[in-house]
Biopython code that builds the backbone (N, CA, C, O; Angstrom):
import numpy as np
from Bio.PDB.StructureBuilder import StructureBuilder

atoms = [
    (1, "UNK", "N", (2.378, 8.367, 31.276)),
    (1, "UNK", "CA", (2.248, 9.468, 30.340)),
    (1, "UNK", "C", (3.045, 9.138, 29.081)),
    (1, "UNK", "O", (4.093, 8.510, 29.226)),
    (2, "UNK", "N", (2.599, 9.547, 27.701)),
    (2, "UNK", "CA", (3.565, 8.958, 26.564)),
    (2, "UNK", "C", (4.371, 9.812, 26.468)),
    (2, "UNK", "O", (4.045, 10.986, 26.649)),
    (3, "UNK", "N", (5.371, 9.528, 26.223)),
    (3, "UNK", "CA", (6.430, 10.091, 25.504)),
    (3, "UNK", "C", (6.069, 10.742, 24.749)),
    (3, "UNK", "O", (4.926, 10.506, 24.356)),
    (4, "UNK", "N", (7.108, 12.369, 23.878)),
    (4, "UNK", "CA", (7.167, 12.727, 22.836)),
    (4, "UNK", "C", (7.409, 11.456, 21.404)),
    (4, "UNK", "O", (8.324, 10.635, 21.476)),
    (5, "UNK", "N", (6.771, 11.482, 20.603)),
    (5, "UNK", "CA", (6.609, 10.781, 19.412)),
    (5, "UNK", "C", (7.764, 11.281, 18.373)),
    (5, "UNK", "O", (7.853, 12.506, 18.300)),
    (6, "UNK", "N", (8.444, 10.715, 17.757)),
    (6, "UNK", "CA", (9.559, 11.104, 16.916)),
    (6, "UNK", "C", (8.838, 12.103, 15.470)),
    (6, "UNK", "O", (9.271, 13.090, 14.875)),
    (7, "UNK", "N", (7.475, 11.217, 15.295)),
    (7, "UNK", "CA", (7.267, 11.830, 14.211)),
    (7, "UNK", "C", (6.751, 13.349, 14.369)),
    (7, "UNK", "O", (6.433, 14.068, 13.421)),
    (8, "UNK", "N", (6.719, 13.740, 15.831)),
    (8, "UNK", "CA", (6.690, 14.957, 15.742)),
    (8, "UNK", "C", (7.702, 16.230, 15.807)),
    (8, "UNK", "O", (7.555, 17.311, 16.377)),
    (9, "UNK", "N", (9.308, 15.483, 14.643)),
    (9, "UNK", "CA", (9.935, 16.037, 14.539)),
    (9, "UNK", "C", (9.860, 16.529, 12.913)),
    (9, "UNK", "O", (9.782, 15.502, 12.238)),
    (10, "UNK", "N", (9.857, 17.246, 12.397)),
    (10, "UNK", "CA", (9.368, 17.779, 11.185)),
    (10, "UNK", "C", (10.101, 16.973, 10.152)),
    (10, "UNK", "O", (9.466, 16.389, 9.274)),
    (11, "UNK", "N", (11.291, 16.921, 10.213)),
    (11, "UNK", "CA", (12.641, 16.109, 9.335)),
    (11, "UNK", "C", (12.478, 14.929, 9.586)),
    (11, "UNK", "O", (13.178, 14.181, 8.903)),
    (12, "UNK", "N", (11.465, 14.199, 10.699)),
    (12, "UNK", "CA", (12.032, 12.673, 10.775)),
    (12, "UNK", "C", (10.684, 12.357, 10.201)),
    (12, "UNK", "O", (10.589, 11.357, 9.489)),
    (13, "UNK", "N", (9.357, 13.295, 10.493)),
    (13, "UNK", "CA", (7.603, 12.723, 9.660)),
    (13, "UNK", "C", (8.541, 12.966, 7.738)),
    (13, "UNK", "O", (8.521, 12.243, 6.742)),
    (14, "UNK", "N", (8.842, 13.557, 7.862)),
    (14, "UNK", "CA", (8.870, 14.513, 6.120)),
    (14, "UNK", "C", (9.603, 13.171, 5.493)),
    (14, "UNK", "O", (9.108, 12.595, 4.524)),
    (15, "UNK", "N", (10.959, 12.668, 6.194)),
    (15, "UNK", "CA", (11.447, 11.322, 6.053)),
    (15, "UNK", "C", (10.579, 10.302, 5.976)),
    (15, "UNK", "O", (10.648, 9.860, 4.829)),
    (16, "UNK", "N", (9.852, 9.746, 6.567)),
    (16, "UNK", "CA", (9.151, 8.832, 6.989)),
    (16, "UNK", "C", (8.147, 8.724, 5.980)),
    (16, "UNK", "O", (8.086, 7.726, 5.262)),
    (17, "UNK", "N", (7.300, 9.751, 5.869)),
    (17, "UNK", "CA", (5.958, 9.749, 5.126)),
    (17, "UNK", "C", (7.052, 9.686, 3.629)),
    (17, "UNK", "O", (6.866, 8.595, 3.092)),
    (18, "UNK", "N", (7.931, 10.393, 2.970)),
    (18, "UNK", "CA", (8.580, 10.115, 1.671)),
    (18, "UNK", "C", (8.850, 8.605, 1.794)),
    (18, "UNK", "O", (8.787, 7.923, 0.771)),
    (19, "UNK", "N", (9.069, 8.186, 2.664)),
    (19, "UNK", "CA", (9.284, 6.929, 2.072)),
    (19, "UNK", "C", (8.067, 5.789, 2.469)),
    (19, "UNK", "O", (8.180, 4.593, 2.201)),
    (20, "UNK", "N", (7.228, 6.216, 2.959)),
    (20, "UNK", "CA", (6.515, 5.539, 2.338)),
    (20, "UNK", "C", (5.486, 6.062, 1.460)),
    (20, "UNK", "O", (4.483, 5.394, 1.212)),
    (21, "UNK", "N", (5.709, 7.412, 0.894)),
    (21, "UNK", "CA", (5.547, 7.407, -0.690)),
    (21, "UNK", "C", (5.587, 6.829, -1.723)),
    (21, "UNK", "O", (4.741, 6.614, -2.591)),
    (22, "UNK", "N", (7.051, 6.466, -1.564)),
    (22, "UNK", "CA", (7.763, 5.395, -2.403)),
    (22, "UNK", "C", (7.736, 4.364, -2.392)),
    (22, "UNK", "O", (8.221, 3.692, -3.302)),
    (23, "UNK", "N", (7.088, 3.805, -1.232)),
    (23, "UNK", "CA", (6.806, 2.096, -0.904)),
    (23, "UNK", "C", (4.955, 2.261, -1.804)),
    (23, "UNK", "O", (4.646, 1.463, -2.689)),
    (24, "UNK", "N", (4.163, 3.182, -1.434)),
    (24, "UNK", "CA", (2.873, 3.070, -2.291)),
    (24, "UNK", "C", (3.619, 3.451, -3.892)),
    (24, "UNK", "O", (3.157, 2.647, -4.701)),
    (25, "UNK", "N", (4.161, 3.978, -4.263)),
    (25, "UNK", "CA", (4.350, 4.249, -5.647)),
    (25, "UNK", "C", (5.161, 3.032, -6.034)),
    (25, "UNK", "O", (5.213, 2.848, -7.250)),
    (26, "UNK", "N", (5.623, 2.406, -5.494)),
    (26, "UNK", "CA", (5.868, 0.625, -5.565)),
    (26, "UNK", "C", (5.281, -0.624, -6.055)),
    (26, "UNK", "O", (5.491, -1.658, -6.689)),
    (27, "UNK", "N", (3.952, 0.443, -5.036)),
    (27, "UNK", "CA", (2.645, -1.433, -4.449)),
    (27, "UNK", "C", (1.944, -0.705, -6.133)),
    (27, "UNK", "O", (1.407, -1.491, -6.913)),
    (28, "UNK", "N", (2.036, 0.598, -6.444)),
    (28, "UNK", "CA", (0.822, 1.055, -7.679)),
    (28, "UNK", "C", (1.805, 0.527, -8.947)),
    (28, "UNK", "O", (1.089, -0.095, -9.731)),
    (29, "UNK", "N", (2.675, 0.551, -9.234)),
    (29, "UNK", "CA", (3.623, -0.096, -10.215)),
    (29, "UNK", "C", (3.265, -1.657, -9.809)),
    (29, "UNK", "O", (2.715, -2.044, -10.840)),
    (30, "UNK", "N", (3.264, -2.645, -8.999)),
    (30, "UNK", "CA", (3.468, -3.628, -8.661)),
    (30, "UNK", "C", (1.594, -4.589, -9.153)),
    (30, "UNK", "O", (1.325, -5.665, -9.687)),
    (31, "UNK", "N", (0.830, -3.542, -8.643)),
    (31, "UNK", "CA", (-0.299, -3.754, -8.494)),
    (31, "UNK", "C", (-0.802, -3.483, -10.303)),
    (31, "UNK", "O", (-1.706, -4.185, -10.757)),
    (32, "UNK", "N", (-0.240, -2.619, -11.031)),
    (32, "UNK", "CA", (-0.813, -2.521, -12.494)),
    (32, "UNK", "C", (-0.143, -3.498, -13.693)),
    (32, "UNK", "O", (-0.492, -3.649, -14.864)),
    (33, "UNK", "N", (0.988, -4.112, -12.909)),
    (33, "UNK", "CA", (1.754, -5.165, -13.356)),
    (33, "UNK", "C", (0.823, -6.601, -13.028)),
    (33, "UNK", "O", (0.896, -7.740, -13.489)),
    (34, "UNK", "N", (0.173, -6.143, -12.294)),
    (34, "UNK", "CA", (-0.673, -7.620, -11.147)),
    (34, "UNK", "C", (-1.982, -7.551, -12.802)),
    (34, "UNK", "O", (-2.490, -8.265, -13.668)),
    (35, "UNK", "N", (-1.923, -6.209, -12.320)),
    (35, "UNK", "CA", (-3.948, -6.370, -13.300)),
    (35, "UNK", "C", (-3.338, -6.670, -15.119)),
    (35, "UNK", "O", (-3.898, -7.248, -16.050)),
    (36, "UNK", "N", (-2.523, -6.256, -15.067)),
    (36, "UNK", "CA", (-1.628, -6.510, -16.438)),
    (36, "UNK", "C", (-1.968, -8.007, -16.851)),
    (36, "UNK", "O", (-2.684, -8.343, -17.794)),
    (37, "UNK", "N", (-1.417, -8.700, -16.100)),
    (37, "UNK", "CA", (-1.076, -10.047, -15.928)),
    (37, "UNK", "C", (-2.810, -11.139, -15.826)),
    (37, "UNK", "O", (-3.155, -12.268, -16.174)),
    (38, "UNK", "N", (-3.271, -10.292, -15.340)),
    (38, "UNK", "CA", (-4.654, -10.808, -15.069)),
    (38, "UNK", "C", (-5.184, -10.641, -16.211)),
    (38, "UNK", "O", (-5.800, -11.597, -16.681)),
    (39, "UNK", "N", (-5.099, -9.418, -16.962)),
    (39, "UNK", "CA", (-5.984, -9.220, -18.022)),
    (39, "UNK", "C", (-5.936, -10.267, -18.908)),
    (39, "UNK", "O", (-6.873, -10.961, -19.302)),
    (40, "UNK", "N", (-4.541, -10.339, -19.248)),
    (40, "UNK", "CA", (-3.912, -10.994, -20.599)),
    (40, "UNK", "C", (-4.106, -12.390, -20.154)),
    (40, "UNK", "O", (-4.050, -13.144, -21.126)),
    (41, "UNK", "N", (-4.359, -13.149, -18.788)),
    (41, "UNK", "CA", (-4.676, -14.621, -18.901)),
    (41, "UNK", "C", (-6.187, -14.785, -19.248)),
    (41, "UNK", "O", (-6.702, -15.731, -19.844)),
    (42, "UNK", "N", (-6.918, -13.433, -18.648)),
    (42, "UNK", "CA", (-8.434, -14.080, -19.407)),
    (42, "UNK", "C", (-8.747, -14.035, -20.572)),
    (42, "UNK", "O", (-9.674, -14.568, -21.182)),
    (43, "UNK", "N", (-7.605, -13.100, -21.014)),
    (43, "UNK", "CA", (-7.684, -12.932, -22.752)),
    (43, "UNK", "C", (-7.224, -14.058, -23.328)),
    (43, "UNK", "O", (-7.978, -14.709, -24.051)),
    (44, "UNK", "N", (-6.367, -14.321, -23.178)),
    (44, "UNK", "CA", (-5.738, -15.808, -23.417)),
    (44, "UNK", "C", (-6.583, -17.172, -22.986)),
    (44, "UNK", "O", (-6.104, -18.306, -22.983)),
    (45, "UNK", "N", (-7.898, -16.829, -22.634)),
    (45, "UNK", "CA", (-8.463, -18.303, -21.942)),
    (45, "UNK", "C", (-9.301, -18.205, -23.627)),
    (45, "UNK", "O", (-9.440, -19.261, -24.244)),
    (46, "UNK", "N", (-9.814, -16.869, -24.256)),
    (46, "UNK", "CA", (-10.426, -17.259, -25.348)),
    (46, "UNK", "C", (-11.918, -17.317, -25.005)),
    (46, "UNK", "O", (-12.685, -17.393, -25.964)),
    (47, "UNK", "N", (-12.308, -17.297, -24.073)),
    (47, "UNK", "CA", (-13.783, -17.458, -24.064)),
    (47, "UNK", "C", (-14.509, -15.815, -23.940)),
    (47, "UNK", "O", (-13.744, -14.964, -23.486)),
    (48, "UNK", "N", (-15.548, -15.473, -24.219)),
    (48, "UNK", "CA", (-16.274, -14.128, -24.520)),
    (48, "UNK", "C", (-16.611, -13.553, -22.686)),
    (48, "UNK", "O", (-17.423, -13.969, -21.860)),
    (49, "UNK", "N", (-15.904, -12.807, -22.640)),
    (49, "UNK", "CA", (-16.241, -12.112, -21.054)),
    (49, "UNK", "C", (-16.526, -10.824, -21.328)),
    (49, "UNK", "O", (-16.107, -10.190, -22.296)),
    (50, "UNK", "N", (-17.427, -10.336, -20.249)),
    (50, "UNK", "CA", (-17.995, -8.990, -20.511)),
    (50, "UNK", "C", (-17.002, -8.001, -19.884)),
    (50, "UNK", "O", (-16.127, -8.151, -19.032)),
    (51, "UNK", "N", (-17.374, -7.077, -20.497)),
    (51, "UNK", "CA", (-15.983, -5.506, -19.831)),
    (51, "UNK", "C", (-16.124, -5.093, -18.797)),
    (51, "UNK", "O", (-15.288, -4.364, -18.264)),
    (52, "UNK", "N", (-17.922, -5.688, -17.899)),
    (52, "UNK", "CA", (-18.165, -5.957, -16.210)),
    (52, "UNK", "C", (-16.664, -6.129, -16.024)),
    (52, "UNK", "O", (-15.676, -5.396, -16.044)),
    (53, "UNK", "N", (-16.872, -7.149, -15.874)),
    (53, "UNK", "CA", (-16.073, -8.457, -15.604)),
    (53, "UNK", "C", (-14.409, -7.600, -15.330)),
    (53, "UNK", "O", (-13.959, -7.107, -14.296)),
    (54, "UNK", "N", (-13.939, -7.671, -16.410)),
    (54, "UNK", "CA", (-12.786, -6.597, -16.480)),
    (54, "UNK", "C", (-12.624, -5.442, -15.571)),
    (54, "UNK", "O", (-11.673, -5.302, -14.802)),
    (55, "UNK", "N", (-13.634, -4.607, -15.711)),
    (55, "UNK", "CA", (-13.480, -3.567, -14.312)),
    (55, "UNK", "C", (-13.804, -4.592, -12.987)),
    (55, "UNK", "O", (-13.326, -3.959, -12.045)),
    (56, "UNK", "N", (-14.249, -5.578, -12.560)),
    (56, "UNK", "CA", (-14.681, -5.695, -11.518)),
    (56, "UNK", "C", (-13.920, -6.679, -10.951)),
    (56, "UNK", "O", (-14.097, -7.269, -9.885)),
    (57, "UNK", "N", (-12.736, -6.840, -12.068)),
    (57, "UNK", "CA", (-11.792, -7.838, -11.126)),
    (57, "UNK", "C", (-10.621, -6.804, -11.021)),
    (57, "UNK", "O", (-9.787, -6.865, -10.118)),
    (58, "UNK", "N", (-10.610, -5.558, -12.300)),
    (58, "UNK", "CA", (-9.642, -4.687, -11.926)),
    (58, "UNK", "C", (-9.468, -4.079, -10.769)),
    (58, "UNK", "O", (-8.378, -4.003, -10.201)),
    (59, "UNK", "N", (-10.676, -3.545, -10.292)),
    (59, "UNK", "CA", (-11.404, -2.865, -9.224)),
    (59, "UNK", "C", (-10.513, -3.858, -7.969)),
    (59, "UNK", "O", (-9.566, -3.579, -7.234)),
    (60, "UNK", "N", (-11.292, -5.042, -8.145)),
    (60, "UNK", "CA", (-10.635, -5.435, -6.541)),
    (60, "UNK", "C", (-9.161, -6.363, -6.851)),
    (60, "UNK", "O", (-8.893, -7.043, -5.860)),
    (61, "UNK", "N", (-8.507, -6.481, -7.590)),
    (61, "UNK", "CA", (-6.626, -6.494, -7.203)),
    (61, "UNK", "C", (-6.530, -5.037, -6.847)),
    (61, "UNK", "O", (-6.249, -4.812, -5.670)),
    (62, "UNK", "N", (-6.685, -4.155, -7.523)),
    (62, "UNK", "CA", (-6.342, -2.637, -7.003)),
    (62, "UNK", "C", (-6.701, -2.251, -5.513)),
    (62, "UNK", "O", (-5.910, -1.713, -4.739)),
    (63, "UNK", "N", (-8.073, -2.618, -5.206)),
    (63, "UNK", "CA", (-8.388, -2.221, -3.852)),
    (63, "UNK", "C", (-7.827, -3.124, -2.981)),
    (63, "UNK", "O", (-7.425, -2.599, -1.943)),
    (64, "UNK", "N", (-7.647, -4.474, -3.076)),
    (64, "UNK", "CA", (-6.985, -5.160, -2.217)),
    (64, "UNK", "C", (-5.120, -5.320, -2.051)),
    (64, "UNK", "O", (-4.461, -5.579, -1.044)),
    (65, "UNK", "N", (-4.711, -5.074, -3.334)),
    (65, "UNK", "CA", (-3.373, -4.794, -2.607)),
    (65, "UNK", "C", (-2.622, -3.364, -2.620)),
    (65, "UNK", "O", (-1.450, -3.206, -2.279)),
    (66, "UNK", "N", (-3.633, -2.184, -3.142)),
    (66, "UNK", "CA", (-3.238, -0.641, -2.343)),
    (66, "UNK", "C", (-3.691, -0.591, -1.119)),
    (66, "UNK", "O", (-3.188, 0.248, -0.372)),
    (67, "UNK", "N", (-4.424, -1.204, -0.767)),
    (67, "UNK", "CA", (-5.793, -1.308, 0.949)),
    (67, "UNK", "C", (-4.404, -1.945, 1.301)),
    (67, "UNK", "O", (-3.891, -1.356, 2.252)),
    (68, "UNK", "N", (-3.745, -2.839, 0.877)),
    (68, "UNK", "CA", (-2.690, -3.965, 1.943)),
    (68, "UNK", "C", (-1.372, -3.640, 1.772)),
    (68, "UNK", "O", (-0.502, -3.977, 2.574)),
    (69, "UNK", "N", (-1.087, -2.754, 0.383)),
    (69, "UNK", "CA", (0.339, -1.799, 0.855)),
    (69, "UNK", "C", (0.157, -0.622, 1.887)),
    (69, "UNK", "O", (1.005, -0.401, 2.752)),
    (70, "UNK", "N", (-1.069, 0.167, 1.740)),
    (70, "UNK", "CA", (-1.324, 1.433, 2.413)),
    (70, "UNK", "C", (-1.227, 0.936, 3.888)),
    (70, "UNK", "O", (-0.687, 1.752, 4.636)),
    (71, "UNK", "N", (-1.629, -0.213, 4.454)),
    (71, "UNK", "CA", (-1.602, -0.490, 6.167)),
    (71, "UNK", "C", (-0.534, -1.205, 6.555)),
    (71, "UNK", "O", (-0.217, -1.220, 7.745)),
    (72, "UNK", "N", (0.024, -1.753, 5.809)),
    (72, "UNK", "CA", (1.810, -2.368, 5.987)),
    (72, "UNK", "C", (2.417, -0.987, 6.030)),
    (72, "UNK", "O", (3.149, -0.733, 6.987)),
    (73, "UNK", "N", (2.202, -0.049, 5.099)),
    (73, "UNK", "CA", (3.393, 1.142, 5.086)),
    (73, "UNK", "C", (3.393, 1.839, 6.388)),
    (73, "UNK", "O", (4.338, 2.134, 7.120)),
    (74, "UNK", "N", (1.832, 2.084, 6.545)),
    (74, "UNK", "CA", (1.501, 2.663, 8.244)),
    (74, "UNK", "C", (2.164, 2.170, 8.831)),
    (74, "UNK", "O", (3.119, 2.794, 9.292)),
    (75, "UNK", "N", (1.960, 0.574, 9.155)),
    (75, "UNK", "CA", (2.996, 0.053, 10.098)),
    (75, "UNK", "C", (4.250, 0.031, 10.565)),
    (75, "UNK", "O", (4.577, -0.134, 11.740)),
    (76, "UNK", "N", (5.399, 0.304, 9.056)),
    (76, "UNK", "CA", (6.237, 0.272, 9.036)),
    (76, "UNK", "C", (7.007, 1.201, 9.503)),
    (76, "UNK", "O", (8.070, 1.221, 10.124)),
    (77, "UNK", "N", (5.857, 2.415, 8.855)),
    (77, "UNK", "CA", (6.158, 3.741, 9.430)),
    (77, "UNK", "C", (5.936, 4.140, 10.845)),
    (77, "UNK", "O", (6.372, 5.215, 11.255)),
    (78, "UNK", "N", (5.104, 3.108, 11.810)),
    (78, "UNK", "CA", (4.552, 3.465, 12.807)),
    (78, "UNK", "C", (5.889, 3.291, 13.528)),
    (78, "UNK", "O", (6.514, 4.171, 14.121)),
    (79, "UNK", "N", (6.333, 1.566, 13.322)),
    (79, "UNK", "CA", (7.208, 1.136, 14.065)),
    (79, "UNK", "C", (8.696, 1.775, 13.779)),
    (79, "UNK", "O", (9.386, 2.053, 14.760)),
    (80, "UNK", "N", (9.056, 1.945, 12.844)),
    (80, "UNK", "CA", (10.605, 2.399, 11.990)),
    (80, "UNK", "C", (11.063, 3.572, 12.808)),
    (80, "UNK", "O", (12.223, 3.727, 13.189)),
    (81, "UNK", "N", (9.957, 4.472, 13.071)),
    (81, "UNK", "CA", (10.390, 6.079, 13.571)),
    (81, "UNK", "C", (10.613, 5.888, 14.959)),
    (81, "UNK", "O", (11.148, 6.710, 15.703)),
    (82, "UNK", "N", (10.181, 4.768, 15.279)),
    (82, "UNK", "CA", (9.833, 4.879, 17.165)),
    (82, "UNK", "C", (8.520, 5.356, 17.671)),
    (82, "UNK", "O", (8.198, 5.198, 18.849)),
    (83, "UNK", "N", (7.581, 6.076, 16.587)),
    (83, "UNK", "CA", (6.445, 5.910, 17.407)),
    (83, "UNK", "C", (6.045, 5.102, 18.035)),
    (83, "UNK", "O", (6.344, 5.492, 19.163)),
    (84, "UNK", "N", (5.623, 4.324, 18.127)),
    (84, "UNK", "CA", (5.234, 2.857, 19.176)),
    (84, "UNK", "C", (5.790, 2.873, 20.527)),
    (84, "UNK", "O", (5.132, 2.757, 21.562)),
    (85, "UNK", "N", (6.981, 3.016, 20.442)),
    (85, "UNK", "CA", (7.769, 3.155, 21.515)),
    (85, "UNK", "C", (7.608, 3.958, 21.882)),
    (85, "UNK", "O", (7.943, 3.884, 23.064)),
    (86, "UNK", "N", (7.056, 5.399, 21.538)),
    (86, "UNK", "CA", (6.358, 6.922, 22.387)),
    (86, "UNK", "C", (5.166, 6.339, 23.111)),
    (86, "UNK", "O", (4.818, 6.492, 24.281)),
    (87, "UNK", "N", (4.645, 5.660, 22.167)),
    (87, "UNK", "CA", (2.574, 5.721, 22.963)),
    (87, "UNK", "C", (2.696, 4.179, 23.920)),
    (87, "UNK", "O", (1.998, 4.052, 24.927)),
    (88, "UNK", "N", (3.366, 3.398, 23.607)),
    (88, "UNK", "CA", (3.481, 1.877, 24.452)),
    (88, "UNK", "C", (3.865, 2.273, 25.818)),
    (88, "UNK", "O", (4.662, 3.092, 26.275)),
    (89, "UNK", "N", (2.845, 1.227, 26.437)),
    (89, "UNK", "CA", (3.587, 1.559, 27.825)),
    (89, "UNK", "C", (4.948, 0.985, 28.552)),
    (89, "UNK", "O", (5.333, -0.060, 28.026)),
    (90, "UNK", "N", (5.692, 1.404, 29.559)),
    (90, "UNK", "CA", (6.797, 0.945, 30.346)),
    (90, "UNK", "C", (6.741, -0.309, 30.250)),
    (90, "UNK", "O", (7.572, -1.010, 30.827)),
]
sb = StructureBuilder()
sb.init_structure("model")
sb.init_model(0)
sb.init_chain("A")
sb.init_seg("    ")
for serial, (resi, resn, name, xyz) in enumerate(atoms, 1):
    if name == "N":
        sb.init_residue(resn, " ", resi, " ")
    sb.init_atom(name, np.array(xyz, "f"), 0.0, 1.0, " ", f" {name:<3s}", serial, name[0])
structure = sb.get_structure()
């Protein structure tokens, strides 16, 4: 039978989920610094690219590393609180 889960203590989810608030409000600073950086090297290559192009590489750095902060934070959060250790068995 599992255990009670920590995060179903109101003060330790409210903890938990704030911080990893702050770990996504991190990866979204981290990630517009990423597309930043991207922009300005294709601008800098000098050759004529379409504004496709621009959204559609913006599009996926954004979806691929908020998609890969958002399931690390789960994790972190899964494991950090002791959930895991509620639902794992003996």
């Amino acid at each position: 039978m599992a255990r009670r889960s920590p995060l179903d203590d109101s003060r330790t989810a409210a903890f938990a989920w704030a911080r990893w608030r702050r770990l996504m409000a991190f990866m979204g600073a981290v990630t517009l610094l990423t597309m930043g950086v991207a922009f300005a090297w294709f601008a800098s290559l000098g050759e004529p690219v379409s504004i496709h192009f621009y959204i559609a590489v913006g599009l996926g750095i954004a979806a691929m590393m908020l998609l890969t902060g958002a399931l690390m934070g789960l994790m972190f959060l899964s494991n950090g609180t002791g959930h895991d250790d509620s639902i794992g068995g003996d």
